[in-house]
Phi, psi and omega in degrees: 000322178313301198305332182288337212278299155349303169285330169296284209317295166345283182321290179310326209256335150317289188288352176274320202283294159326318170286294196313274178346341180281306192283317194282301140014293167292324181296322202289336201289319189316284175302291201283343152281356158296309180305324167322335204247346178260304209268333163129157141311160312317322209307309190308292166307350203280302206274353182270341188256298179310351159258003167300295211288324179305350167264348168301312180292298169351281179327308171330268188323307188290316188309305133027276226278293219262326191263194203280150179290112219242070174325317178278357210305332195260302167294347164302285188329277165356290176283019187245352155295315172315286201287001181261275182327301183273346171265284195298304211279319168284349141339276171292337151303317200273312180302310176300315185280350178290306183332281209307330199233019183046295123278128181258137165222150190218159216271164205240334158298293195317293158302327170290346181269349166257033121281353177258012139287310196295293191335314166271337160314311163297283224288335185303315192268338194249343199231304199291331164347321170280011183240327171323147181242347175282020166182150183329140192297150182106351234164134169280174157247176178326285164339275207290009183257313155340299205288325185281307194306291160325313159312322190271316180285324160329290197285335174288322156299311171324298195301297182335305168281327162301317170317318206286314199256261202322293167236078183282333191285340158277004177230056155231115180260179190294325203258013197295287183289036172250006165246013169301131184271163170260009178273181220276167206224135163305172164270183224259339193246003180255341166270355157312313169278322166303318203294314205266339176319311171292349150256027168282303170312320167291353172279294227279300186291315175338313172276338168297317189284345168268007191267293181347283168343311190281305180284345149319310209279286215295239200009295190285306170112055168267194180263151178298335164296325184293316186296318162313311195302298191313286178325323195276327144340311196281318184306289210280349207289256188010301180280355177324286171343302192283331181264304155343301171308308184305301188296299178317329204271342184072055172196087152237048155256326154315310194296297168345298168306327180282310195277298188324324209280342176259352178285333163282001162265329174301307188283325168307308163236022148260318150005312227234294187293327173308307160285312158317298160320293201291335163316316183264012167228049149084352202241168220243107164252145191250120167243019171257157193305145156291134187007292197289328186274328180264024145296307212289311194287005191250274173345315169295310177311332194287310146331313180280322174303322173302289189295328162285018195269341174256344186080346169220138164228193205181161190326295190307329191297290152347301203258336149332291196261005160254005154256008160290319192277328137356272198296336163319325178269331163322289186317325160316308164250025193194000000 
């Protein structure tokens, strides 16, 4: 009874620590999707996928800083963010709005400029690596973390503005105000204020919930892989929703913005934080993939290029890229 009581505890304090962080998770998605429905496309969608990934990072950073030391932990977290996002949550997007509205359409500038980002940036940051010869595969040396840390916050920045000014109008559909609700809505410093009041517990827990985490993974002798997985859940189930919602609503081009747009902010700025991290502690991060994922991440760009290449999609489309994210869980575990 002793040896079990130690895994219960673990178990409870996990699943207590995963709800609240979750609930709150959900309050940060929540404001900012309000402000999403007052300030308008891009913006709206702008300000809901940076504060998802500012909780990614966040997670990140505490797991890092406080748990046993896990070289890959940020390319795990990543890729299953990748493969959660661009298989599953537009999986299931592009399938729910077909059921429902049979075809769909969404602008074909918008998507192709955050795939024409996303594509070198994953690979730049997740693949090339296993190719470098100054230092173990798997690994930057300093110069080349220097040169990516910078490149990525450039081009991400870059991509901002153009979303935000310049070409706003590619990441705006036709249907952009039909899932707006009409009940009463705070004002914009009052969802401001909420959004970040919910992300103090997630700040606050964050370093709890990585120690748990870490001694979950060792105790049971699961894959290591799995602790990305959990995190990249907790971060996403919210904006999960939201896009979800959007498509069923017949605006998927919100949904589109929501998924592609977090999936280029994950490699844009966690990327960066990470290595940073490991530069100012010392510690060694490995982000490139291994063999099979980083097939699966090719395969996925490939897939998304394809199916976003028209400007209209439909179910099949859908089931395509929920049988990419499959096969990602299997592999997770086999």
């Amino acid at each position: 009874m002793t040896t079990g009581s130690p895994n219960w505890v673990s178990a409870g304090l996990f699943l207590i620590l995963f709800v609240v962080m979750l609930w709150s998770s959900f309050g940060v998605v929540r404001h900012a999707d309000g402000l999403a429905e007052q300030l308008g496309e891009p913006y709206g969608t702008l300000i809901l996928t940076l504060s998802v990934i500012s909780i990614e990072v966040i997670v990140i950073s505490a797991v890092m800083l406080t748990g046993s030391h896990n070289p890959t932990l940020g390319r795990d977290v990543m890729f299953s963010v990748l493969m959660i996002v661009l298989n599953g949550l537009v999986g299931l997007s592009l399938l729910l709005g077909g059921v429902r509205h049979v075809e769909q359409t969404f602008n074909l500038q918008g998507a192709n400029s955050f795939l024409g980002i996303l594509v070198p940036l994953s690979v730049l940051g997740l693949i090339l690596p296993n190719f470098t010869e100054s230092t173990s595969i798997g690994t930057f040396s300093l110069e080349q973390i220097v040169f990516l840390v910078v490149m990525n916050v450039v081009l991400y920045l870059a991509f901002l503005g153009m979303q935000a000014m310049r070409h706003r109008h590619y990441f705006v559909g036709d249907n952009e105000a039909s899932d707006h609700s009409d009940e009463k809505r705070l004002s914009v410093s009052s969802h401001t204020l909420l959004l970040l009041c919910y992300m103090v517990p997630i700040v606050l827990l964050s370093k709890k919930l990585a120690v748990i985490v870490d001694y979950g993974i060792s105790e049971l002798g699961a894959p290591s892989d799995l602790g990305g997985m959990i995190v990249a859940i907790l971060v996403l189930s919210p904006e999960g929703m939201a896009a979800i919602k959007a498509a069923r609503a017949n605006n998927l081009q919100r949904s589109i913005n929501i998924c592609l747009g977090s999936a280029l902010a994950t490699i844009g700025m966690t990327i960066p934080a990470v290595l940073l991290i490991g530069v100012l502690t010392s510690k060694t991060i490995v982000l490139g993939l291994n063999n099979v994922d980083a097939l699966l991440l090719v395969l996925t760009l490939l897939v998304s290029i394809v199916n976003f290449s028209s400007g209209k999609s439909n179910l099949f489309q859908g089931v395509t890229h929920l049988t990419l994210f499959f096969c990602y869980i299997i592999l997770i575990f086999d």
